[in-house]
C-alpha positions as CSV (number, residue, x, y, z in Angstrom):
1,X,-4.4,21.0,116.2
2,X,-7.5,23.3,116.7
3,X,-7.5,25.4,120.0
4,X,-10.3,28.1,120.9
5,X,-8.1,31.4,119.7
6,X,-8.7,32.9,123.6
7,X,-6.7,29.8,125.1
8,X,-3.5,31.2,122.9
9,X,-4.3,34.7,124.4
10,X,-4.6,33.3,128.2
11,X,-1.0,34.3,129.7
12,X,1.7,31.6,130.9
13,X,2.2,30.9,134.2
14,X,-1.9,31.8,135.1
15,X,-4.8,30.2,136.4
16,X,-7.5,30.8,134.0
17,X,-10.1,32.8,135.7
18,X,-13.5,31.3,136.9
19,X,-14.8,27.7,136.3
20,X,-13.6,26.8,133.1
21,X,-13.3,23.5,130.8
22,X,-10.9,21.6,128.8
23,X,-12.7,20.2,125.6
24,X,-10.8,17.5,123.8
25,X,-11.3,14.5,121.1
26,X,-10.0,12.3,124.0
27,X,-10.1,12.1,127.7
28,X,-8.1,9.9,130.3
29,X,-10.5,9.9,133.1
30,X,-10.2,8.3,136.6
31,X,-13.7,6.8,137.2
32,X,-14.8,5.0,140.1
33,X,-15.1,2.6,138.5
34,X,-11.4,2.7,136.7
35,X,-9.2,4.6,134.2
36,X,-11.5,5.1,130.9
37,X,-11.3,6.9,127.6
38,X,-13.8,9.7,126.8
39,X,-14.3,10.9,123.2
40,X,-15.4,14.5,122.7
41,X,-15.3,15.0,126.3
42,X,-14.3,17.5,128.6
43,X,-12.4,18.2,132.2
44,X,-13.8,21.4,134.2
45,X,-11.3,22.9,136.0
46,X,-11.8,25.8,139.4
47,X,-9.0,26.7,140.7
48,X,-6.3,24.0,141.5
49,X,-8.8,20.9,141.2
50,X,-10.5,18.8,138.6
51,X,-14.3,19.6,140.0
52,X,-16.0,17.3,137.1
53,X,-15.3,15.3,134.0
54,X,-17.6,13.8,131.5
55,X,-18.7,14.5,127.6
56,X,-20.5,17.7,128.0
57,X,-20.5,19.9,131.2
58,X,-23.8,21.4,131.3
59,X,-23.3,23.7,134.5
60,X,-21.9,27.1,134.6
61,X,-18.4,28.0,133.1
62,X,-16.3,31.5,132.5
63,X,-15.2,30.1,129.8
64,X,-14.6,26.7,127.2
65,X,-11.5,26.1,125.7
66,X,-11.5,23.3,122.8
67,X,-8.3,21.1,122.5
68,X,-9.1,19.7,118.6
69,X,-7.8,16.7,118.0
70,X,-6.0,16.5,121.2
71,X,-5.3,14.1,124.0
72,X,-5.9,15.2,127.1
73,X,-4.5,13.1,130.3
74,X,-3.1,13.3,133.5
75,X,0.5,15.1,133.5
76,X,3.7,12.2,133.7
77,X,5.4,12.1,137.3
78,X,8.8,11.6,137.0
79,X,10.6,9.7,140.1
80,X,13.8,10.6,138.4
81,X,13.7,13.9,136.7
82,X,16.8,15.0,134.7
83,X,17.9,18.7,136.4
84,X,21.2,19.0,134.8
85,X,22.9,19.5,131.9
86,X,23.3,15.8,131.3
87,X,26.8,14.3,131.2
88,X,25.8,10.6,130.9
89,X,25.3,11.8,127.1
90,X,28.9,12.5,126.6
91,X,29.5,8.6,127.6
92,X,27.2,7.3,124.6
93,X,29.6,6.4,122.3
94,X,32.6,7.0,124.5
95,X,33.7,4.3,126.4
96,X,34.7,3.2,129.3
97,X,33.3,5.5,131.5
98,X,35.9,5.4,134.2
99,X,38.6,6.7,131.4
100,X,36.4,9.7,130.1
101,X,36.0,11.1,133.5
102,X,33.5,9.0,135.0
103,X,35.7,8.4,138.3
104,X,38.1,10.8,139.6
105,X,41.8,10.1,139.3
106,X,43.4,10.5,142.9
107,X,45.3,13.3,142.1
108,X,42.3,15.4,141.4
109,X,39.7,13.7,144.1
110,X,43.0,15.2,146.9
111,X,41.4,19.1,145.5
112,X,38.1,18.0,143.5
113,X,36.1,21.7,143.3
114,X,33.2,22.9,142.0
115,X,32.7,23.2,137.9
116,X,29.9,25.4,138.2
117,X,29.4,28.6,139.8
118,X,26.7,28.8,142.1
119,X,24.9,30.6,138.9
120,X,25.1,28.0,136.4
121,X,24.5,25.5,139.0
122,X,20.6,27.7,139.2
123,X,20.6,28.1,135.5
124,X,21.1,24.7,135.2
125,X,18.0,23.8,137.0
126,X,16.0,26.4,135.8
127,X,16.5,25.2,132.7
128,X,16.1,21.5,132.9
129,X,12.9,22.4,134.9
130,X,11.6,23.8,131.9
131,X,12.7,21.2,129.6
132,X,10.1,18.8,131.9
133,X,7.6,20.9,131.4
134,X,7.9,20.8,127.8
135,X,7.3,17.1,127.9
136,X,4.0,17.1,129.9
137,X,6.2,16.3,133.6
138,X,3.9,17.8,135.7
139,X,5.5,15.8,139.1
140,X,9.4,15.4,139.2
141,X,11.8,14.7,141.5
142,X,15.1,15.7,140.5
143,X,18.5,14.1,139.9
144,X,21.7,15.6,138.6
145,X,25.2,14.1,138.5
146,X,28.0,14.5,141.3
147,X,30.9,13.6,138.9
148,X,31.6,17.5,138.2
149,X,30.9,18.9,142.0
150,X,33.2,19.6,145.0
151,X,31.3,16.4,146.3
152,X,27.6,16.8,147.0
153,X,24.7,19.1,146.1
154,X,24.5,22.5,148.0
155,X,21.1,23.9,150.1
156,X,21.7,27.2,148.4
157,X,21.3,25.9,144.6
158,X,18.3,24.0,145.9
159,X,16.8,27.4,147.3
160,X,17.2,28.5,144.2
161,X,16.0,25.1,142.6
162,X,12.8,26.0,144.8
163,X,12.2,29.4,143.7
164,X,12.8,28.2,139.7
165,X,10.0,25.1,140.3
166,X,7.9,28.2,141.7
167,X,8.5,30.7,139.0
168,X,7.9,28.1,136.2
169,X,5.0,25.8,137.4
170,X,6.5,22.6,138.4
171,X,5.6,20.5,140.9
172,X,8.8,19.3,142.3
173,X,10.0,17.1,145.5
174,X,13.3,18.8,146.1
175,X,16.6,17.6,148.2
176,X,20.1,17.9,148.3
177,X,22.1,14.9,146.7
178,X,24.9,14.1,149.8
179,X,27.4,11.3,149.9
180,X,29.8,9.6,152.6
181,X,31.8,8.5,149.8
182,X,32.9,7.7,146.4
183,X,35.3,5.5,144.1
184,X,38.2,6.9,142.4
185,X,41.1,5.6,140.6
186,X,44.6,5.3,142.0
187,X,47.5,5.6,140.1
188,X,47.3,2.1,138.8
189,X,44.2,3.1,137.2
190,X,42.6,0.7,139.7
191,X,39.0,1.4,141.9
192,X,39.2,2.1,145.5
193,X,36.4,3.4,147.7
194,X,37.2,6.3,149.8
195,X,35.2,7.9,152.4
196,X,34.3,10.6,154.7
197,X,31.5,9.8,156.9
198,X,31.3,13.2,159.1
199,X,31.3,15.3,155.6
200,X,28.4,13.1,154.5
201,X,26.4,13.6,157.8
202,X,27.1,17.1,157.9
203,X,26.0,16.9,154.1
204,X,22.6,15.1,155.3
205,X,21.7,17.1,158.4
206,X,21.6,20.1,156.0
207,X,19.6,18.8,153.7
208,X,17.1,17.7,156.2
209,X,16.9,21.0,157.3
210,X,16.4,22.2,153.9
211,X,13.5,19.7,153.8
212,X,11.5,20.9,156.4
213,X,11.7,24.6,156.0
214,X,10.7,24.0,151.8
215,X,8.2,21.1,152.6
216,X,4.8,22.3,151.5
217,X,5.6,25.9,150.2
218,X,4.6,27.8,147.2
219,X,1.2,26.8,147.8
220,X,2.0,23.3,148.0
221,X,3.5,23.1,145.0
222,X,7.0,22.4,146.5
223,X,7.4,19.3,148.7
224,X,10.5,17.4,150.6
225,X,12.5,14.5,150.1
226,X,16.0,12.7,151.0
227,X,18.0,11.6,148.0
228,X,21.5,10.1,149.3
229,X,23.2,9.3,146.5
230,X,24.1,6.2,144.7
231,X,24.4,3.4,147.4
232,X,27.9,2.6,147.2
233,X,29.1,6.5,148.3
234,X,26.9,5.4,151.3
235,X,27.8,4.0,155.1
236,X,25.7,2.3,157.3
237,X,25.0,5.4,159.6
238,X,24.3,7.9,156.5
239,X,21.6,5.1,155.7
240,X,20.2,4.7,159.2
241,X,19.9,9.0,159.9
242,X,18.2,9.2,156.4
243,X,15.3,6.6,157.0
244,X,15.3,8.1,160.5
245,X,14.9,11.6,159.3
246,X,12.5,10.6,156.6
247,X,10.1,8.6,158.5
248,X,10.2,11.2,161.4
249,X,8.6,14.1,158.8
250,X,7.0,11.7,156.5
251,X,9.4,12.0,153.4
252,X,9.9,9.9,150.6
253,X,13.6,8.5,150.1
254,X,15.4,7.9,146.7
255,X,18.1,6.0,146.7
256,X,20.1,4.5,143.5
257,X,21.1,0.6,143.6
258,X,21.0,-2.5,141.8
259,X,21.8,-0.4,138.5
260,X,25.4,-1.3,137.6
261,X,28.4,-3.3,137.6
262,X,30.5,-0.7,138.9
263,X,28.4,-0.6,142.2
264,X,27.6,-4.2,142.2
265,X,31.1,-5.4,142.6
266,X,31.8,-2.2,144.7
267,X,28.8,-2.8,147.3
268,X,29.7,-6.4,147.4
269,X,33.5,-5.6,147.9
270,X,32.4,-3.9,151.2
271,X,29.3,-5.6,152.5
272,X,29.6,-9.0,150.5
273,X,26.4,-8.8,149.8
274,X,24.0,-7.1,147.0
275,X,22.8,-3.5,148.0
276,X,19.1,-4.6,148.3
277,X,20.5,-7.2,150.5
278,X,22.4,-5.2,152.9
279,X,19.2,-2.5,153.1
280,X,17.0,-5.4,153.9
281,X,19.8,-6.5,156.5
282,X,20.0,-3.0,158.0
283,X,15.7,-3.1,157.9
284,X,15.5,-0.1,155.5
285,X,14.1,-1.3,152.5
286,X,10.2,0.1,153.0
287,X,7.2,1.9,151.2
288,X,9.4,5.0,151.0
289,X,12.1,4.4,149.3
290,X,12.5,4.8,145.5
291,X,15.1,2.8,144.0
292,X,16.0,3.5,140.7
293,X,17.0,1.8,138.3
294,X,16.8,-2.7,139.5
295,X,18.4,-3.1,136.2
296,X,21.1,-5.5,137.8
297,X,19.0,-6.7,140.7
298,X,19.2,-10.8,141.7
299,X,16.1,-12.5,141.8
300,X,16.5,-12.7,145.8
301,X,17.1,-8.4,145.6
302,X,13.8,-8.4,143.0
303,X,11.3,-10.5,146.3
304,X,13.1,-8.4,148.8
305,X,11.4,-5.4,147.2
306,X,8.4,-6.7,146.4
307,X,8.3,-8.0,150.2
308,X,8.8,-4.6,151.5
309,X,7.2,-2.2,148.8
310,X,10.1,-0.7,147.5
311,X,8.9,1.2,144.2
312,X,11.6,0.4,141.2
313,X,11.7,4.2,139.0
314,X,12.5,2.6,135.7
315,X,14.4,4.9,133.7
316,X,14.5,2.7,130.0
317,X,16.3,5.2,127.7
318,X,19.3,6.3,129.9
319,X,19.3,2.1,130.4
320,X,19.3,1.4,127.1
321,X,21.7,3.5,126.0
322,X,23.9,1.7,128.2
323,X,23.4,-1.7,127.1
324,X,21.3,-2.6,130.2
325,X,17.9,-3.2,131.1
326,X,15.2,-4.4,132.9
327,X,14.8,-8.0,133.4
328,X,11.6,-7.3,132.9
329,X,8.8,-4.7,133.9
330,X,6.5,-7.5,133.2
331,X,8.3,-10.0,135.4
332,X,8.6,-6.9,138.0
333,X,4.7,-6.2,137.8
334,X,3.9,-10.1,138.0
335,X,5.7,-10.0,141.2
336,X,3.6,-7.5,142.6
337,X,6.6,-5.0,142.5
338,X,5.3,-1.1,142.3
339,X,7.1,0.6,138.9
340,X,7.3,4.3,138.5
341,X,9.1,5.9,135.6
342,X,11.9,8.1,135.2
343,X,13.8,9.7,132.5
344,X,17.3,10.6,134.4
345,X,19.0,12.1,131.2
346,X,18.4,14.3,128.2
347,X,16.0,14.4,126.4
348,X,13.7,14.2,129.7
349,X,11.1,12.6,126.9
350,X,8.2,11.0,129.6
351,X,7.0,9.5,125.9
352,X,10.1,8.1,124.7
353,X,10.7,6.2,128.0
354,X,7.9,4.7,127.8
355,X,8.2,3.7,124.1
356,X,11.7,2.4,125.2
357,X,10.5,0.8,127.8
358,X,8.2,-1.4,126.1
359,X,10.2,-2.6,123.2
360,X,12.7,-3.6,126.1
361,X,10.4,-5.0,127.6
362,X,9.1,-7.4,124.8
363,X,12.5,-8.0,123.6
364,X,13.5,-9.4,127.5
365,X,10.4,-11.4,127.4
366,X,10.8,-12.6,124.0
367,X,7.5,-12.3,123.5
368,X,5.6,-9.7,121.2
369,X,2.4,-9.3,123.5
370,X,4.5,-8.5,126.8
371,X,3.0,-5.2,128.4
372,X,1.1,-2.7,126.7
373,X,1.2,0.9,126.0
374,X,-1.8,1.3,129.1
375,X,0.5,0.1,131.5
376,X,3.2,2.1,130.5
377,X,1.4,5.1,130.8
378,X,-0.4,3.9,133.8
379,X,3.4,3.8,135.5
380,X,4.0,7.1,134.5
381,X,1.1,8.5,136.2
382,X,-0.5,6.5,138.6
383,X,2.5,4.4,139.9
384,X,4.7,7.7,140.4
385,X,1.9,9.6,142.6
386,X,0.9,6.2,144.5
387,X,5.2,6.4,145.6
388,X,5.0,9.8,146.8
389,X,1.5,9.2,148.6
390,X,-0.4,11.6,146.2
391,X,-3.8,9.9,145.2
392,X,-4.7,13.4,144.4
393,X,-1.6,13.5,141.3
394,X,-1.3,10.8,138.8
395,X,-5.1,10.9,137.3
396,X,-7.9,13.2,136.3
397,X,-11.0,12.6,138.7
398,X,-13.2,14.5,140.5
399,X,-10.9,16.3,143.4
400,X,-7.4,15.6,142.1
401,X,-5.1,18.3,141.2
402,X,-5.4,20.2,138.0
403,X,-2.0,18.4,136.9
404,X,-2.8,17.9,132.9
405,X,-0.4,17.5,130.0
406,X,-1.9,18.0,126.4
407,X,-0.7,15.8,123.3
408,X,-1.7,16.5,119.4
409,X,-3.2,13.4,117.9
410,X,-2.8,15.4,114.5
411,X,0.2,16.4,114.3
412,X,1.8,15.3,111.1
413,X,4.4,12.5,112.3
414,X,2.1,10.2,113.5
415,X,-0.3,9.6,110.9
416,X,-2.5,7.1,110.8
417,X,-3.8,7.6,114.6
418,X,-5.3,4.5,116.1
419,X,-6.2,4.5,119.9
420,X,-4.8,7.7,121.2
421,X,-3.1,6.2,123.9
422,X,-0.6,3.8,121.8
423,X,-0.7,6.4,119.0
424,X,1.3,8.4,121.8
425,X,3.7,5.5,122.8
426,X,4.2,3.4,120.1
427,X,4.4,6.8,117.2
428,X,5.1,9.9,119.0
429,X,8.0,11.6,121.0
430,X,7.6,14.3,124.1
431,X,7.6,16.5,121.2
432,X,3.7,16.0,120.6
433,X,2.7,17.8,123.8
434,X,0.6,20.8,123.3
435,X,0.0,21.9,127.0
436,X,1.5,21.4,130.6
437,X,-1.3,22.6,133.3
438,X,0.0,22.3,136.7
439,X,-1.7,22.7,140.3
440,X,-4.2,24.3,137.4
441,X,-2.0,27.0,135.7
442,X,-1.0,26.8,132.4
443,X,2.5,26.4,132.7
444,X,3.4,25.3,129.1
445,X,1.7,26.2,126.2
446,X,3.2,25.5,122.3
447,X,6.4,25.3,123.3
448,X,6.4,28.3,125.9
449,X,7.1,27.8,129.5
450,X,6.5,30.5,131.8
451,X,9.5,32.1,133.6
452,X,11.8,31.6,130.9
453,X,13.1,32.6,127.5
454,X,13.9,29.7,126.0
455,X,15.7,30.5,123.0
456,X,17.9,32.7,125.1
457,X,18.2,29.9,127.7
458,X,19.1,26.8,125.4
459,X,22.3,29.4,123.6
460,X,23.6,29.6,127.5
461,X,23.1,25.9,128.5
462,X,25.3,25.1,125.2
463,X,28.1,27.6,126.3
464,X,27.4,26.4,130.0
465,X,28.5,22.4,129.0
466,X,31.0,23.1,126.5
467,X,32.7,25.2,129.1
468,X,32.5,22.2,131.1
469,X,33.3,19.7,128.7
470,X,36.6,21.7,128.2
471,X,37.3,20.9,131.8
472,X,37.4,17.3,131.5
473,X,41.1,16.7,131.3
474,X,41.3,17.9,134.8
475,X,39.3,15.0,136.1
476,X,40.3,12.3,133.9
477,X,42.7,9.6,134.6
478,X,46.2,10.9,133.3
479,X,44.5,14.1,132.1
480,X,44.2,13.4,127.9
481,X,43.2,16.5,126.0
482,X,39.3,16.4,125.3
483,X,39.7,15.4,122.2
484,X,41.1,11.9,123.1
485,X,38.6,11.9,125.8
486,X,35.6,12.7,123.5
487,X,36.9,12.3,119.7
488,X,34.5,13.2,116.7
489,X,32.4,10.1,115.9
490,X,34.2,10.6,112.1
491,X,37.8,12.5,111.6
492,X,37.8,16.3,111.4
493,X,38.1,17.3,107.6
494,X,40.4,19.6,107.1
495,X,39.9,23.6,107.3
496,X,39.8,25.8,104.3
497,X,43.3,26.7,104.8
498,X,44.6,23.0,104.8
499,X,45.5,21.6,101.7
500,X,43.3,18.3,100.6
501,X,45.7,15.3,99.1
C-alpha cells in the first residue's frame, strides 16, 4: 500500500493542519443522489468535516495525502462495541454455559464482588477502545459482561471510560450497564430469578446522572445513552424510569432481548409472554431503542419492531459461535425492520461480522443471492448512525463528520481484488484497515492508536484475564478447579521431567 511519506510523519491523535485531502484508488461517497464508488478520487477534509468530495479537488489544500491502492469509506458504527476482555470466548468450546460460570451458584451470588479493580476495570476499556479503532470503528457504543462484577457497571469506570474514548479518538455513546436482577442457580443446580429492584433504580438514577453531565463533551465526541441490561435482570419500573429518562434528554436506549433460550424461557416464566411482547405491552418499544441481538424473536416479536422502529444491532459472529442466528437479515430488511451491526466479542472485527453475517444470511435463506456485501456495509454505517440520529456519521458527504476508516486493497491476502467493496467482505478481515480518522484526527494509523502502547497493553490484558480466569471456581456451580471448568481442547503432554510410556 503506497502512502505520501508525510502522512507516516503526521502524529497520532492530530488534526492534520489546514485544508487537506485524502487521495485514494476508491471512494465511498454519499451523493445526493445516493451512495457511489469513486475511482482515483479524493475526500477534502478542514477541521472535523468532509467539506468536498470528488476525483480531483482543484481548490486550495495545505497539503495531499495519497492512500495507493486503498479503500477509503466511511468509519463502521458499532451499536454493540466489545469494551471488555471478552469472556463469552472462554464458552466456545466449553459448554454449558451455566456450569462454566455463566450463572452464579447461590452461594456465591449471597457475597458476589468485584473481579477487577477499579484499574483493570479502566485498563480494560482503554484497551478494548483501542482494539475498535484498529478495525476502522469509528462510532461504538459499548457493552461488557456483568457475569464477573459485584452486579452492575460503576459511574467511576465510565469516567474513566470517557476520558480513555477522549485520549484515543473514539467516538463513543457511554452508560453504565445496571440491573434489577439476575438468574442464578440453587443448590439443585436449577434457575431462579432473583431481584432487587431499589439496587437497580439506585443503579439507574446514577447512570442517568452520569449521562447528562458526559453528554456532548470532549468536543462532542462523547455522547449519552441508557443501556439496562439484558431484559430478564429487568422489572417493569426499571423499564418505565429508563424510557422516561431517555426520552426526557433525548438518549438512545439499548436493551438486549429476543437473543436466547435462557431468557426466553426466563421472560416468559415471569411475564408469560416474549420480551418484545411485554415492551410492546408496557408501550416502550420505540425509535430509541436498540435491541440486540432478535436472534430468537417470533414472527409476532419481528412486526412488533418493525411496527414501532425498533433497530435490531445484529451481532453475526458472537451468534454464530453460538449456534444461533438470524432468521434472516433479508427477511428483517423485507419487513422494513432497521439493522445496525455489532460485534459484542473479541475480535471486535466490523469486517468479519459482516462476512459472517452474510454467509448466515444465505445459508437461513437457502438461497445463494440473499443480501449482498453493499448492504452489509450499508448496515454498518448508515443503519448504525440513522439509530443514534446522526445523519452527520455513517457516510462521507459534504458536511458529515470526518469519521473515515482506511482498508488496503493490496495487501497480499486478498489477491485477486474485484470490486473493493466485496473484496473487503467476502476476502478480508478487520486486519486490512490502514487508517481510523475520527471527528477528523488520525486516530489509528498502521496499527498505531494514539494514547496507547499497544505491545505493552495487550502483555497486561493477557495477565489481566488469566488472573480472572483463575477465579472462576469461585463462581461456578460446585466450584471445579479451572481446569475442569476450561480443559485443554487436547490432553496436556507430559513435562520434560515426566517419563513418556
Amino acid at each position: 500500500m503506497r502512502m505520501d511519506e508525510n502522512w507516516s510523519a503526521l502524529p497520532l491523535g492530530k488534526r492534520p493542519p489546514g485544508r487537506w485531502a485524502l487521495a485514494s484508488r476508491f471512494i465511498v461517497a454519499d451523493l445526493p443522489e445516493g451512495r457511489r464508488l469513486i475511482e482515483h478520487g479524493e475526500v477534502v477534509i478542514e477541521d472535523d468535516r468532509v467539506i468536498w468530495i470528488g476525483h480531483r479537488f482543484e481548490g486550495e489544500l495545505a497539503a495531499r495525502y495519497q492512500m495507493g491502492e486503498a479503500l477509503v469509506g466511511p468509519g463502521f458504527v458499532d451499536l454493540d462495541a466489545l469494551s471488555d476482555l471478552d469472556t463469552t470466548v472462554l464458552g466456545m468450546d466449553n459448554q454449558p454455559g451455566w456450569k462454566k460460570g455463566r450463572v452464579w451458584p447461590a452461594d456465591y451470588a449471597a457475597q458476589a464482588r468485584e473481579m477487577y479493580t477499579p484499574e483493570e476495570l479502566a485498563f480494560q476499556k482503554r484497551y478494548a477502545f483501542a482494539q475498535l479503532l484498529l478495525n476502522g470503528i469509528t462510532s461504538a457504543l459499548p457493552i461488557a459482561s456483568l457475569f464477573y462484577r459485584a452486579w452492575g457497571e460503576t459511574v467511576a469506570e465510565f469516567e474513566a471510560a470517557a476520558v480513555a474514548a477522549e485520549d484515543l479518538g473514539l467516538r463513543a455513546w457511554l452508560g453504565p450497564a445496571y440491573r434489577s436482577g439476575g438468574v442464578i442457580l440453587d443448590a439443585g443446580g436449577t434457575m431462579q430469578p432473583v431481584f432487587d429492584e431499589a439496587r437497580g433504580l439506585a443503579e439507574l438514577e446514577a447512570a442517568a446522572a452520569f449521562t447528562g453531565r458526559i453528554h456532548g463533551t470532549a468536543g462532542g465526541l462523547i455522547s449519552g445513552m441508557l443501556a439496562p441490561d439484558r431484559v430478564e435482570t429487568c422489572t417493569e419500573t426499571l423499564l418505565r424510569r429508563t424510557f422516561a429518562h431517555a426520552d426526557a434528554m433525548d438518549l438512545p436506549v439499548r436493551l438486549h432481548m429476543a437473543q436466547g433460550e435462557m431468557e426466553l424461557q426466563t421472560v416468559r416464566r415471569l411475564h408469560g409472554m416474549t420480551a418484545p411482547e411485554w415492551l410492546d405491552r408496557l408501550g416502550l418499544l420505540s425509535s430509541r431503542l436498540i435491541a440486540p441481538h432478535a436472534t430468537v424473536a417470533t414472527d409476532d416479536d419481528l412486526a412488533r419492531y418493525a411496527a414501532n422502529g425498533v433497530t435490531v444491532a445484529h451481532c453475526p459472529l458472537v451468534s454464530a459461535r453460538h449456534g444461533s442466528a438470524l432468521r434472516s437479515f433479508s427477511r428483517l430488511k423485507a419487513m422494513g425492520i432497521r439493522i445496525g451491526m455489532g460485534t459484542d466479542t473479541a475480535p471486535p472485527d466490523m469486517v468479519l461480522n459482516m462476512a459472517i453475517g452474510l454467509m448466515a444470511n444465505r445459508i437461513a435463506e437457502g438461497r445463494g443471492d440473499a443480501a449482498s456485501a453493499a448492504e452489509f456495509y450499508d448496515a454498518a454505517t448508515i443503519a448504525g448512525a440513522d439509530a443514534l440520529k446522526r445523519p452527520d456519521l455513517g457516510r462521507l458527504a459534504i458536511g458529515s463528520k470526518a469519521d473515515i476508516a482506511v482498508f488496503d486493497m493490496a495487501d497480499r491476502m486478498i489477491a485477486p481484488r474485484i470490486d473493493p467493496v466485496q473484496t473487503l467482505v467476502y476476502g478480508a478481515t478487520g486486519r486490512v484497515t490502514r487508517a481510523t480518522i475520527v471527528d477528523g484526527r488520525i486516530s489509528m494509523r498502521d496499527g498505531e492508536v494514539a494514547g496507547i502502547d499497544l505491545k505493552a497493553a495487550r502483555a497486561r490484558a493477557q495477565a489481566q484475564f488469566d488472573g480472572l480466569v483463575a477465579k472462576y471456581p469461585e463462581r461456578t456451580h460446585d466450584h471445579p478447579p479451572v481446569e475442569t471448568i476450561f480443559p485443554s481442547s487436547y490432553p496436556a503432554h507430559p513435562t520434560k521431567n515426566e517419563v513418556l510410556p
